[in-house]
C-alpha positions as CSV (number, residue, x, y, z in Angstrom):
1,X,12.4,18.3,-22.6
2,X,9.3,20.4,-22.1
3,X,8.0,22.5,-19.7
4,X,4.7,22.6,-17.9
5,X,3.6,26.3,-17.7
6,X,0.7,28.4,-15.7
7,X,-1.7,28.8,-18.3
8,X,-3.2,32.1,-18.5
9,X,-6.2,32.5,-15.4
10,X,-8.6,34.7,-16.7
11,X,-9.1,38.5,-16.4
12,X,-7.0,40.0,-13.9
13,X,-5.9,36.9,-12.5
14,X,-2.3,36.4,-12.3
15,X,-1.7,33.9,-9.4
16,X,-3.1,30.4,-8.0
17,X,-2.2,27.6,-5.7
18,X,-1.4,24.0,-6.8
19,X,-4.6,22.4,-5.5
20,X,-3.0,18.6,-6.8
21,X,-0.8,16.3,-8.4
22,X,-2.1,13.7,-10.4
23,X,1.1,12.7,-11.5
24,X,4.5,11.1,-9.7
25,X,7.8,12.1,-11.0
26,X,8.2,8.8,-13.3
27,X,4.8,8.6,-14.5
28,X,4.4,7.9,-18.4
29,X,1.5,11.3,-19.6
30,X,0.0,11.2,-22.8
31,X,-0.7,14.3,-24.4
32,X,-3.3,16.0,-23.5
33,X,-3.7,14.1,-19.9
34,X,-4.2,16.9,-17.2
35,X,-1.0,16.6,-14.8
36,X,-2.2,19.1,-12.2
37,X,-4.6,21.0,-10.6
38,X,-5.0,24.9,-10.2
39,X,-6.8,26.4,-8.3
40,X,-8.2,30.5,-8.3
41,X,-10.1,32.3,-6.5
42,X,-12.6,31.9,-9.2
43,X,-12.5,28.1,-10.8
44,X,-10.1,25.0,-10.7
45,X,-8.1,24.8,-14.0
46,X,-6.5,21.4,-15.5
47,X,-3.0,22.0,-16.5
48,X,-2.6,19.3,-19.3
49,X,0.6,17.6,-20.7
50,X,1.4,19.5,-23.9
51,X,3.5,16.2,-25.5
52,X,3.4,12.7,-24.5
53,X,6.4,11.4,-22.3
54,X,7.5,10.8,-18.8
55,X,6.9,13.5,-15.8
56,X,10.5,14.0,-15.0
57,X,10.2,16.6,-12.4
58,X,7.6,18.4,-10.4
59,X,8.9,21.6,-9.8
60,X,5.8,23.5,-7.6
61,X,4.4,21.4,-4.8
62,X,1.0,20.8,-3.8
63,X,0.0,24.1,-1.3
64,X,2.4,26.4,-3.3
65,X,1.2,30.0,-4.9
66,X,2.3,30.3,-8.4
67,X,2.3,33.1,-10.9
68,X,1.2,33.2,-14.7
69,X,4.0,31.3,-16.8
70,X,5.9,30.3,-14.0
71,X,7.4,26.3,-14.3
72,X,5.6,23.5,-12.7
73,X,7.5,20.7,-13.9
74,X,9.4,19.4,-16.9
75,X,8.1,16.6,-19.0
76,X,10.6,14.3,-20.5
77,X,11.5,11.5,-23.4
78,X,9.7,8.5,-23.3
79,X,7.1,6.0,-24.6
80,X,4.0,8.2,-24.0
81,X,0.8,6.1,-24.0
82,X,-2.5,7.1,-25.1
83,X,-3.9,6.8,-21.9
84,X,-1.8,7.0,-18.5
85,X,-3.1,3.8,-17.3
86,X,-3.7,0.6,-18.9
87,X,-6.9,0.2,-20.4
88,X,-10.0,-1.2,-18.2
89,X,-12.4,-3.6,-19.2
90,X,-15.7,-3.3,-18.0
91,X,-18.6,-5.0,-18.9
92,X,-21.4,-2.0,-19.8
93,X,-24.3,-1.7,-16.9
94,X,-26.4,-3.5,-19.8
95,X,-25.1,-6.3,-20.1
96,X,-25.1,-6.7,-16.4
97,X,-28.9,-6.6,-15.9
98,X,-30.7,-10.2,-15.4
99,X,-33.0,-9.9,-17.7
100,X,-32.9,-12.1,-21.4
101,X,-31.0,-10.3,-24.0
102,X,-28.5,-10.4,-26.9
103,X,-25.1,-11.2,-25.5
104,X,-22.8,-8.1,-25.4
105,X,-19.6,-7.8,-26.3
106,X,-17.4,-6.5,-23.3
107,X,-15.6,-3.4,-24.4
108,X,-12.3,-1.2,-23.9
109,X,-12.3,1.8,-22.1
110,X,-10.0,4.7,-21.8
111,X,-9.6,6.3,-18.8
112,X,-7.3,8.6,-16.8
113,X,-6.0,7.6,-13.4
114,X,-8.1,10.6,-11.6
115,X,-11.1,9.7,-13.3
116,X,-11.0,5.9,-12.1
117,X,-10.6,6.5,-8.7
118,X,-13.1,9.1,-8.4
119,X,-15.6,6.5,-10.0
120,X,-14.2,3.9,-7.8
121,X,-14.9,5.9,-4.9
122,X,-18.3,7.1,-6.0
123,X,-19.5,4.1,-7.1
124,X,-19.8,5.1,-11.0
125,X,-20.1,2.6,-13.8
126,X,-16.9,3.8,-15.8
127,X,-18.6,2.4,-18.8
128,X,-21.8,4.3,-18.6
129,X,-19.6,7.7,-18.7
130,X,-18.7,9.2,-21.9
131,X,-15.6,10.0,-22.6
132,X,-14.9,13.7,-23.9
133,X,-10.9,13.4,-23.9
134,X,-8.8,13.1,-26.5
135,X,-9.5,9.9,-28.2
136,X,-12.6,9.3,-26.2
137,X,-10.8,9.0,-23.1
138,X,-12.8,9.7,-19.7
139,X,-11.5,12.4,-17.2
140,X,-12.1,13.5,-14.2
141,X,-14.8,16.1,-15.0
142,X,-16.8,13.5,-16.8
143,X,-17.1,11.6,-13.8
144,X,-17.8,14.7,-12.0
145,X,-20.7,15.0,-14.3
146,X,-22.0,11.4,-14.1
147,X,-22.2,11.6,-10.7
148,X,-23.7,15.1,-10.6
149,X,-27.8,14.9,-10.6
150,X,-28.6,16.3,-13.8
151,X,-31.9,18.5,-13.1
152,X,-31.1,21.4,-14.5
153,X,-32.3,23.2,-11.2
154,X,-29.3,22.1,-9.3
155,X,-27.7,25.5,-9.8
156,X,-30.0,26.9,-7.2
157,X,-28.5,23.8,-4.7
158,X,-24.9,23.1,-3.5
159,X,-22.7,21.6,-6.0
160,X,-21.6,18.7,-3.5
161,X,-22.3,18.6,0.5
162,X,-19.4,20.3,2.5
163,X,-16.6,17.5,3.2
164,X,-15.4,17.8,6.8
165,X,-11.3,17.3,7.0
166,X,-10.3,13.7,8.0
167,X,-10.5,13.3,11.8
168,X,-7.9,11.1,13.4
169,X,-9.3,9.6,16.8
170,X,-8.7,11.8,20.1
171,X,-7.9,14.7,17.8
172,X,-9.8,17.5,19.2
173,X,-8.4,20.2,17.1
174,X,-7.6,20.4,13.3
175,X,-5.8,23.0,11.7
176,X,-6.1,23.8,7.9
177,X,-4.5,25.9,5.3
178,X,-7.1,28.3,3.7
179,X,-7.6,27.7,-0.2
180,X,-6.9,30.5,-2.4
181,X,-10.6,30.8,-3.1
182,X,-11.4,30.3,0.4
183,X,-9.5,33.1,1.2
184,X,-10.4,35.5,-1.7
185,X,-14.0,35.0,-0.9
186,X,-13.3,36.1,3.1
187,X,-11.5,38.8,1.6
188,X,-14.3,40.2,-0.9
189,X,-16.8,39.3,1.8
190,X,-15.2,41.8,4.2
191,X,-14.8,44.4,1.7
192,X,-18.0,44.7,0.9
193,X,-19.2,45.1,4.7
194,X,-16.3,47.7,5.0
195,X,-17.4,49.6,1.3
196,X,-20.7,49.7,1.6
197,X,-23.2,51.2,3.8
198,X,-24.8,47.2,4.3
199,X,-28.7,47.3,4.9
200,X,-31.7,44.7,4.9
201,X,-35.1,45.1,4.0
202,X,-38.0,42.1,4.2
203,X,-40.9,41.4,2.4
204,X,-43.0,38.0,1.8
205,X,-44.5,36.4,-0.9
206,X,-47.5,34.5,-1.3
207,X,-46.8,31.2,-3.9
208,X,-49.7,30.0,-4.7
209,X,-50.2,31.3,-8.4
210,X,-46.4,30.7,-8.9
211,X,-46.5,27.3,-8.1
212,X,-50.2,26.9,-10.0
213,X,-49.1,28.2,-12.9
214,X,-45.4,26.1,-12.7
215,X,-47.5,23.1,-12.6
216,X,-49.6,23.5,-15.2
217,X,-47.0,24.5,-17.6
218,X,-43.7,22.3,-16.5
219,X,-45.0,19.1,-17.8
220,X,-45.0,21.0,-21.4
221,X,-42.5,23.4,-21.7
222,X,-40.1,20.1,-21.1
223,X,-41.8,18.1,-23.8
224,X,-41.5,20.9,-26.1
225,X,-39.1,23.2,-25.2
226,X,-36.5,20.0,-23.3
227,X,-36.3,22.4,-20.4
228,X,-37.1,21.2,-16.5
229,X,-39.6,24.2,-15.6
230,X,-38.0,25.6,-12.1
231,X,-38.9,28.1,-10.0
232,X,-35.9,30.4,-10.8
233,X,-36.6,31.0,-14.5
234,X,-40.4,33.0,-12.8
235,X,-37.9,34.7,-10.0
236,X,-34.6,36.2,-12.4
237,X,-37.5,37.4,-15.1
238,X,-39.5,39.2,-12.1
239,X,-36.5,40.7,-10.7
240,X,-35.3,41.8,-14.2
241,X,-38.7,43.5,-14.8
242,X,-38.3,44.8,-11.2
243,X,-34.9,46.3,-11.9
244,X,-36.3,47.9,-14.9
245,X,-38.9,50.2,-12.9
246,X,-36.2,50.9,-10.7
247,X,-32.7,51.0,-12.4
248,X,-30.8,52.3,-9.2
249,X,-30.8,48.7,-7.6
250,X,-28.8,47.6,-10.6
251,X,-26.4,50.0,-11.1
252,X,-22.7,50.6,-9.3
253,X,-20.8,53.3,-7.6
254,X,-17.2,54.1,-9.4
255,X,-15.6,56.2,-7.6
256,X,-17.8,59.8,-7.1
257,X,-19.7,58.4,-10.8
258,X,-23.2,56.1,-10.7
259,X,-22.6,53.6,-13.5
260,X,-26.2,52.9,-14.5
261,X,-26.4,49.5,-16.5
262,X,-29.3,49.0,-19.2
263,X,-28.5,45.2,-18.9
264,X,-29.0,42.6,-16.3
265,X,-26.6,40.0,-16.1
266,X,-28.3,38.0,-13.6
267,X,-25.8,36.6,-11.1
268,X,-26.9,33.1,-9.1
269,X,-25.2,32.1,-6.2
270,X,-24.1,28.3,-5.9
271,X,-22.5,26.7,-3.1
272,X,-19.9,23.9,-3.1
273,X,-17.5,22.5,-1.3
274,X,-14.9,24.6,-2.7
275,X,-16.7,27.7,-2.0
276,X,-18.9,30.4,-3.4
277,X,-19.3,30.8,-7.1
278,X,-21.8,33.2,-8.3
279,X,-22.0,32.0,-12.4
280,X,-24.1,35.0,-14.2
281,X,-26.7,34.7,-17.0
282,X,-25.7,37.2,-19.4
283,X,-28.7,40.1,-20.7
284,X,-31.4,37.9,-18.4
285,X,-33.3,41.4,-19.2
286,X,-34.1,40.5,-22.9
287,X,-35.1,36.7,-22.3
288,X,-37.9,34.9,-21.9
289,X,-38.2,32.8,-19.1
290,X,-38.2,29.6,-21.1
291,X,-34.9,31.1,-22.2
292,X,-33.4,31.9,-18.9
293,X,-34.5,28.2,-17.7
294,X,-32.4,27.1,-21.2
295,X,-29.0,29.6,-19.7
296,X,-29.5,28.7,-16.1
297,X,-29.6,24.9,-17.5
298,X,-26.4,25.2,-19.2
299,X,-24.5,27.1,-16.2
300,X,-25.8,24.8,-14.0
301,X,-24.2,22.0,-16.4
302,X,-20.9,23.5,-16.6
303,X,-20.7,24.3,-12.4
304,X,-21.5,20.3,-12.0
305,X,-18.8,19.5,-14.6
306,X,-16.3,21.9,-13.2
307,X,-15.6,23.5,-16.3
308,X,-17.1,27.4,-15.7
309,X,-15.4,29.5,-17.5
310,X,-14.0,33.2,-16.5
311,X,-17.1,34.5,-18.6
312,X,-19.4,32.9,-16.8
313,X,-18.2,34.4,-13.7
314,X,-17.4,37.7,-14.4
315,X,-19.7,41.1,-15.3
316,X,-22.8,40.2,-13.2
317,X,-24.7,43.2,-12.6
318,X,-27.1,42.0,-9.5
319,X,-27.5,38.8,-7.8
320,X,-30.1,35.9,-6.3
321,X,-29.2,34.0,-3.5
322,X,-31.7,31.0,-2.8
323,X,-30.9,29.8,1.7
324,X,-34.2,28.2,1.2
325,X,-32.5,25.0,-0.8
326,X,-31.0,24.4,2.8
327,X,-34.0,25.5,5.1
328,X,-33.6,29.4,5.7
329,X,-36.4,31.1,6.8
330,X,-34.9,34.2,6.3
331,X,-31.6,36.1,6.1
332,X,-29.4,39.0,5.5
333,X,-27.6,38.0,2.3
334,X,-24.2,40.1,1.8
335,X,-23.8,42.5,-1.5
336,X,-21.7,40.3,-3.9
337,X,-19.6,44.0,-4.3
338,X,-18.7,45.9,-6.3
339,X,-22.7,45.4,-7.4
340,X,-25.2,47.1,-4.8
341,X,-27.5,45.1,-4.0
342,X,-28.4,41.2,-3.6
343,X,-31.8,39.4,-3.3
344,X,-32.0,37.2,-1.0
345,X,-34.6,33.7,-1.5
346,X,-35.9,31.7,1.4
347,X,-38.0,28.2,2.0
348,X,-41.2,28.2,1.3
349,X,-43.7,27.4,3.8
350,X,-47.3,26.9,4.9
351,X,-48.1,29.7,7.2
352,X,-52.2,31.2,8.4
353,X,-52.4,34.7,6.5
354,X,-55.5,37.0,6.4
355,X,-57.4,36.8,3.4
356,X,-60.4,39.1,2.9
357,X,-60.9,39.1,6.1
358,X,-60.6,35.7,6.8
359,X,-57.5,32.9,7.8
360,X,-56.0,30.4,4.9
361,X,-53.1,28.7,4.5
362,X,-51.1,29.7,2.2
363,X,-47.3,28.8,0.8
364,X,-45.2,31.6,2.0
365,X,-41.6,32.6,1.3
366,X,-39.9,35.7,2.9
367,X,-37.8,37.5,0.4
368,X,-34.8,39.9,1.7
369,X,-33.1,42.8,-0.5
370,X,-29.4,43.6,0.9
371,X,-28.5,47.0,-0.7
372,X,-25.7,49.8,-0.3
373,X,-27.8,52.9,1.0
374,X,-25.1,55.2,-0.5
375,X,-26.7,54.5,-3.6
376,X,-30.2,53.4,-3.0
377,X,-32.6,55.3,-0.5
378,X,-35.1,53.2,1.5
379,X,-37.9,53.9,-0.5
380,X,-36.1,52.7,-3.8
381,X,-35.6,49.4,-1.5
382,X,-39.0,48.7,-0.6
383,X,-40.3,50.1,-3.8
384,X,-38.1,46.7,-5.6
385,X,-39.6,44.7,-3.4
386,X,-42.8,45.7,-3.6
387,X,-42.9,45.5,-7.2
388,X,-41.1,41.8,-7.4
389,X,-43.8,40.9,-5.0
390,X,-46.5,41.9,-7.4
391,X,-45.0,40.3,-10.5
392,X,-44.4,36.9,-8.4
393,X,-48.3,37.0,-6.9
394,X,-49.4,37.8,-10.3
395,X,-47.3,36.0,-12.7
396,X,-49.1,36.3,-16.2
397,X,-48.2,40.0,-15.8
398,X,-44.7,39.1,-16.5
399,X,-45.7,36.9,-19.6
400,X,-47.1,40.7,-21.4
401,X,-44.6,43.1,-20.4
């Protein structure tokens, strides 16, 4: 008989709720199969089978807070299989297109049950996905990352699109346990409106030499470099440089001490339908911005496939917030505390400005700072913006400095 523990959660974490079964009591695991779902306020952890046998009791239900090391179920004797389910045969998306080639032979694949349905009810080719389980067999977060798009860009997007709860006809109210993370994030949310003293400050940018210059360089830095050029590679490097002149913005109040920080770990904030996450590129100050588009590639990645680890979302120093992926014109984005400030991105849009004198059309985005005025004055505020503005208008500057 063996147990099936709470794996250790990650700095300072020492509870989370059972998000899901995969398993019935019965059910033949191999080892190394995930059995059930965790979820944190943080990330969604897999707790795999440690041996291969039969589930013989789940001992937490589905809904119910659990601590570190407590016992969700006891795995028992039996004939473990390499895979929970018998094995699929699927005839690859090659061989299935009408055009003349050699003949194919149809192949075996593994899969767990989790991952077949989610490709069942996706859509997914199970044969296109690669398998990175034991033995090659699929799980559920490669299909998570077959059907994610793969642009590395996405982690300036929402994960997935918000799934209402299921409706039953004439129901005119539903009512719906919070998550765990759900309600971690309401809770940090409100502490920092009731910590800091919360204040917005606007400026706009013009986008034209951004974009020019994006253009001209995106179709190379990919060829060479294997890197999609986006736009947030040009805004974290400007806002590092912009931190730099003025290091209050990125620095954090501890108790009656200023912690000043001579590092930027660039926080982005991603939206899914499990909530916030806000995955942080670690010593952004010291990269280039081919580099950061490399990092903010390879969080992005690891978001989609549901596999960000406590690293990833721990230590940021200041944070980005893009509302313009889902139209915002503008905002007041909310400190992600205990940091003190927060920029906030928007859409960008054609809009009549004056230029020497005379009207154009230029592509316009409003840019909002959030910041806790205990620690940064007004002028500190504007001055940040000011300068991000310049660096963003004038974007070789940030290719000398």
């Amino acid at each position: 008989m063996a147990s099936i523990k709470v794996p250790p959660l990650g700095e300072s974490i020492v509870e989370a709720t059972v998000s899901r079964w995969l398993k019935k009591e019965g059910d033949v695991v191999a080892a190394g199969e995930t059995l059930v779902e965790l979820e944190t306020d943080k990330i969604t952890v897999e707790v795999p089978a440690l041996e291969a046998g039969v589930l013989s009791a789940r001992l937490k239900q589905e809904g119910e807070v659990v601590s570190v090391g407590a016992t969700l179920g006891e795995i028992g004797a039996g004939n473990g299989a390499v895979v929970a389910s018998a094995p699929v045969s699927v005839v690859p998306a090659a061989a299935q297109r009408p055009v003349p080639a050699p003949a194919v032979e149809v192949q075996t694949v593994k899969v767990s049950p989790a991952a077949q349905r989610l490709a069942t009810e996706a859509g997914v080719n199970i044969a296109s996905v690669p398998g990175t389980g034991r033995g090659g067999v699929i799980s559920k977060p490669d299909v998570m990352a077959a059907i994610a798009t793969p642009a590395p860009v996405a982690v300036t997007a929402p994960l997935a699109t918000p799934v209402a709860p299921h409706v039953l006809a004439g129901t005119r109210e539903t009512r719906e346990k919070m998550t765990t993370r759900r309600k971690r994030i309401a809770e940090n949310l409100l502490l920092s409106q009731q910590q800091t003293a919360h204040l917005t400050t606007f400026n706009e940018i013009d986008m034209s030499s951004i974009s020019a210059l994006r253009e001209r360089l995106k179709a190379r830095v990919e060829k060479e470099q294997g890197v999609k050029l986006s736009f947030m590679p040009f805004f974290v490097k400007a806002a590092c440089l912009a931190l730099k002149a003025y290091p209050a913005v990125n620095a954090q109040i501890d108790g009656d001490s200023i912690v000043y920080k001579h590092y930027v770990n660039m926080g982005i904030a991603v939206a899914s339908d499990a909530g916030l996450v806000v995955p942080n590129v670690k010593d952004a100050d010291t990269k280039s911005i081919v580099e950061i588009g490399k990092d903010i590639a390879a969080v992005a990645k690891r978001a989609r496939d549901g596999k960000l680890s406590m690293d990833d979302l721990t230590g940021g120093s200041f944070t980005i917030t893009n509302g313009g992926v889902f139209g915002s014109l503008i905002s007041t984005p909310i400190i992600n505390y205990p940091q003190v400030a927060i920029l906030g991105l928007h859409k960008t849009q054609d809009r009549p400005v004056a230029i020497d004198g005379k009207v154009e059309i230029r592509p316009m985005m409003y840019v909002a700072l959030s910041y806790d005025h205990r620690m940064i004055d007004g002028q500190q505020a504007v001055l940040f913006l000011v300068r991000f503005k310049e660096l963003m208008e004038d974007p070789g500057a940030m290719l000398v400095v």
